[in-house]
N, C-alpha and C positions, 0 to 999 in steps of 0.2 A: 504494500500500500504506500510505503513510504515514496518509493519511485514514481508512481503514481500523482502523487502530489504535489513532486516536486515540479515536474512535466508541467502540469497544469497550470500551478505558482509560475512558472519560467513564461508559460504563453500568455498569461494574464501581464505579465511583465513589458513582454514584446508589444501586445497590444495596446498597453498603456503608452506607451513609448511612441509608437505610429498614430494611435488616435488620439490621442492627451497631450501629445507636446510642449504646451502653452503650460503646462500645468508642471512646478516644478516642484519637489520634495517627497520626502517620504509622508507616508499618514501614520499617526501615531494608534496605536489598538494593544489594550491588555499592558500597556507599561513598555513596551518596544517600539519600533520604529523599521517600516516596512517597506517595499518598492511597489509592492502588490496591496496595497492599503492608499486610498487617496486621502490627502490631507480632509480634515471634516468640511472644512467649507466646499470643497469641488464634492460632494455626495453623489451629487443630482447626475453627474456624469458618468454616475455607475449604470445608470437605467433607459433606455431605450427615450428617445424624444419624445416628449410630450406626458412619458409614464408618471416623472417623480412627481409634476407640480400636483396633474390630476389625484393620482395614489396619494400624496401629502395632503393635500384637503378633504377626501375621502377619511385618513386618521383622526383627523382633527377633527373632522363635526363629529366621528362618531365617539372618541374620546379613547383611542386603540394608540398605543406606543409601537414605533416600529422597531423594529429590531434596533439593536444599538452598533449591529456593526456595517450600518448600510453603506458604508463606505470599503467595505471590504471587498476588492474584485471576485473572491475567493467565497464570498456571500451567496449558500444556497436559498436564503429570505430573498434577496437581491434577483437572485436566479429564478425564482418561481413567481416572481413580483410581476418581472418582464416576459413572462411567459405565460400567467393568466391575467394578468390585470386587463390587457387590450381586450377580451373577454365581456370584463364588467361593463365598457361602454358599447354606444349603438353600433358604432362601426363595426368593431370589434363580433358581436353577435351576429351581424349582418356576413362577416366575410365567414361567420363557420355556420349560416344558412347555404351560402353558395356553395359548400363546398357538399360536392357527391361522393359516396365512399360505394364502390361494388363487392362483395363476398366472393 
């Protein structure tokens, strides 16, 4: 498992590097200091456009804390966020109306 993760860590890395550019330093989580950790203020860039502000207002009417390591690229919260949350809204329902599955 360890290999495993480190893989993952290393690609999350690479990708931060190609699509975060702008964005420099480590993020801090758990009392260390990470590559694959975005500093807290850049969060929102862990999550697919348009997900975090919609998902952050969604927490807050309902009074739900989010994870606390949403800044972790390494975040499976983060990872299921962006992978059902477009779900919750119309579009989102719309595009898995369209879609036909055959047996």
């Amino acid at each position: 498992m360890r290999g495993f993760k480190t893989k993952i860590r290393n690609k999350q890395i690479q990708w931060r590097a190609e699509y975060l550019p702008e964005i420099n330093g480590k993020g801090r989580q758990n009392g260390g200091e990470y590559e694959h950790v975005l500093p807290w203020k850049h969060r929102e860039h862990g999550f697919f456009p348009d997900t975090y502000d919609s998902l952050s207002a969604h927490l807050k009417e309902y009074g739900i804390q989010p994870h606390t390591g949403i800044h972790n690229l390494l975040s499976s919260w983060v990872v299921c966020a962006n992978f059902y949350w477009p779900f919750h809204i119309a579009e989102g329902r719309a595009l898995l109306k369209e879609q036909r599955f055959s047996g």
